[in-house]
C-alpha positions as CSV (number, residue, x, y, z in Angstrom):
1,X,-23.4,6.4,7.6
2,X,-26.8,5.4,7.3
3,X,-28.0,2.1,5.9
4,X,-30.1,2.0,2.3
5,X,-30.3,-1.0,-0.7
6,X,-27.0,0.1,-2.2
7,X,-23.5,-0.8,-1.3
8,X,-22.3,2.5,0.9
9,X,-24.9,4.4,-0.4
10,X,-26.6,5.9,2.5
11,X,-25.8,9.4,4.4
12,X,-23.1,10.4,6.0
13,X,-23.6,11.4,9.6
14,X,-20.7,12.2,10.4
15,X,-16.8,12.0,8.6
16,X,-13.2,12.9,9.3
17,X,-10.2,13.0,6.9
18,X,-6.1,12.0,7.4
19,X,-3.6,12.7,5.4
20,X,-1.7,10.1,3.5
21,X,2.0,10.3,3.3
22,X,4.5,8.8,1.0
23,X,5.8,6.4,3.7
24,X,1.9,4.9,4.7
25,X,1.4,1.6,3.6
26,X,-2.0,0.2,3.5
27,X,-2.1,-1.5,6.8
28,X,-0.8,1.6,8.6
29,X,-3.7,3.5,7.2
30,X,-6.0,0.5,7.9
31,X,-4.8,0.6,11.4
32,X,-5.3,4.9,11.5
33,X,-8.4,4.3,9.9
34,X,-9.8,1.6,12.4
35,X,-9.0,3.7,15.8
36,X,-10.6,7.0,14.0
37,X,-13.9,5.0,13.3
38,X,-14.2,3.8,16.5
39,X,-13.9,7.1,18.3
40,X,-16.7,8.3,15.6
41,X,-18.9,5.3,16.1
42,X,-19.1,6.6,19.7
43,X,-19.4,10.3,18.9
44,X,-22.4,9.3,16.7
45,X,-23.9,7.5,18.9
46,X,-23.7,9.8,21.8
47,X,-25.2,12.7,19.1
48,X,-27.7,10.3,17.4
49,X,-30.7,12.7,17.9
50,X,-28.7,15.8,16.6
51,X,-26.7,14.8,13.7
52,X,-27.9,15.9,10.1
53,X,-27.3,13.0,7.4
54,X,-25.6,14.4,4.0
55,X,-26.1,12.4,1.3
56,X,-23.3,11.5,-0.5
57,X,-22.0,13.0,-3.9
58,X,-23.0,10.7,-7.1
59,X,-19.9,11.6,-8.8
60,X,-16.3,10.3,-8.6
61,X,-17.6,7.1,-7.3
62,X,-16.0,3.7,-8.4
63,X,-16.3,-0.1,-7.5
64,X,-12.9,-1.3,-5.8
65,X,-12.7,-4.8,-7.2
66,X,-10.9,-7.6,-5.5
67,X,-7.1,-7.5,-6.3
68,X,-5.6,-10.6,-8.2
69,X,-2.4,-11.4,-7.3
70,X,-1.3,-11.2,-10.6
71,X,-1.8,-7.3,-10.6
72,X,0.3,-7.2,-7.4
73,X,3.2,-8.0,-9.8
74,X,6.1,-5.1,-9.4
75,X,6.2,-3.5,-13.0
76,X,10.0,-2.1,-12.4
77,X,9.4,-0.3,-16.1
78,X,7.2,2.4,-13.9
79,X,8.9,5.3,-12.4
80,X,10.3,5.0,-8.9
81,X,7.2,6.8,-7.2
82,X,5.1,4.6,-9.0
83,X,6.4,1.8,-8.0
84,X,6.4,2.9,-4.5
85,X,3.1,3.8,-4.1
86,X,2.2,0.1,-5.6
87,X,4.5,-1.4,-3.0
88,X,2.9,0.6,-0.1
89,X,-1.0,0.2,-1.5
90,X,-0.5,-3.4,-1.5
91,X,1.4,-3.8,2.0
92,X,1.2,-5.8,3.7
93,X,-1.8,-7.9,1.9
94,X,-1.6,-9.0,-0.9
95,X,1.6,-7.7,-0.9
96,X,3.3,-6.3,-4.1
97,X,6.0,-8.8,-5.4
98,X,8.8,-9.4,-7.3
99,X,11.4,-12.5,-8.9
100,X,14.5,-12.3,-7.3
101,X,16.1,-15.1,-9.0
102,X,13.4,-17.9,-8.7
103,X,12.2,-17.1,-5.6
104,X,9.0,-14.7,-5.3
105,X,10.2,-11.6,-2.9
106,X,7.6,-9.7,-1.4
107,X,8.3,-6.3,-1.0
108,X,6.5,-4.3,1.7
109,X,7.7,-0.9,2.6
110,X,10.0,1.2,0.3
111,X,11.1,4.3,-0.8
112,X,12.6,6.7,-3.8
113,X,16.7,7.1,-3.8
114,X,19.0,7.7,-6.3
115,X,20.1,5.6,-9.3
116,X,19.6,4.1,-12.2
117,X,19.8,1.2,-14.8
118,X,18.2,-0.8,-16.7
119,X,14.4,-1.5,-15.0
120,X,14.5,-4.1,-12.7
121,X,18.5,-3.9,-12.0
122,X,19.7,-4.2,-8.6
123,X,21.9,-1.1,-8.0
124,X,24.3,-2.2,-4.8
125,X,23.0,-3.5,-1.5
126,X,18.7,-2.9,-1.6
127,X,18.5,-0.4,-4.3
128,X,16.8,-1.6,-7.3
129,X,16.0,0.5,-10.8
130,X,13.2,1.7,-12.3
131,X,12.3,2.8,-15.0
132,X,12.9,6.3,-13.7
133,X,15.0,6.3,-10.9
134,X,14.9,3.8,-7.9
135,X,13.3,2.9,-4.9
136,X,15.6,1.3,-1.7
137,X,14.0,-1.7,0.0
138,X,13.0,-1.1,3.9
139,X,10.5,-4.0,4.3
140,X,10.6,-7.4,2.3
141,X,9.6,-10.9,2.9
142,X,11.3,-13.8,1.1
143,X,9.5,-17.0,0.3
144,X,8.3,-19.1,3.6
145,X,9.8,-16.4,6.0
146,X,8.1,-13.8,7.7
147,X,8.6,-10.3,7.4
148,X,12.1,-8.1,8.1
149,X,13.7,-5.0,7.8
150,X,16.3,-4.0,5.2
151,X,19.3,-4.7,7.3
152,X,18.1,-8.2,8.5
153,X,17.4,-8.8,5.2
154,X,20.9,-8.0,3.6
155,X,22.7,-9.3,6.1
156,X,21.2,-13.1,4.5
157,X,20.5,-12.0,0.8
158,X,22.0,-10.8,-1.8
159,X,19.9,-9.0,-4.1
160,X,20.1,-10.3,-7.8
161,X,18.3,-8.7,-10.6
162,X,14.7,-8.5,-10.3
163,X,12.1,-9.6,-12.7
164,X,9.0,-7.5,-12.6
């Protein structure tokens, strides 16, 4: 993209799109994202004379402000694929979290299953409710620890209720 005054204003020279799937977190596309800029950095360069700018469309554009940490809060009222997709847009920083009992449980990869409860109930082994359906737990990160799978994870902790 070209450079002008505004904040990724100018035109494009050149663009390329990937899909998004249910199971991308936001570092996985950060990391897709990163390899498939370089490799067009270099493409652009290389076709600098040649390349037409487009400008870019006025509408459907929005400011992405800074995420609190507050807002990374799990709201287990939403439906399961909500939830989800808040889990995997947040992962792995800030990191969407969770209570589970007084300690703050990040929780950085998971997915839709069966069940239900009352929001917020944990369902047998990772499986929490929603407040339609539930997700399963694949990637968390308790308190002070770093980051592990679901079956590390339940082999030292039992999932209680969760606060959203």
């Amino acid at each position: 993209m070209q450079m002008e005054e505004g904040l990724d204003t100018g035109p494009v020279l050149l663009s390329e799109a990937t899909p998004i799937g249910p199971a991308d977190t936001a570092g996985d596309l950060h990391d897709r994202l990163a390899g498939m800029g370089a490799a067009l950095i270099l493409r652009a360069l290389e076709d600098l004379d040649t390349l037409v700018p487009r400008p870019q469309p006025a509408t459907g554009v929005t400011y992405a402000a800074k995420i609190d940490k507050a807002e990374a809060r799990i709201l287990w009222a939403a439906p399961a694929e909500e939830v989800c997709r808040r889990i995997h847009a947040l992962s792995p920083h800030p990191g969407a979290w969770t209570l589970a009992g007084a300690e703050r449980l990040r929780i950085l990869r998971a997915r839709p299953c069966p069940g239900a409860g009352a929001p917020g109930q944990a369902l047998g082994g990772l499986s929490v409710a929603c407040g339609t359906g539930a997700i399963e737990i694949l990637e968390a990160q308790r308190e002070g620890r770093r980051a592990m799978g679901a079956e590390e994870l339940a082999r030292g902790f039992s999932l209680p209720d969760l606060l959203g």
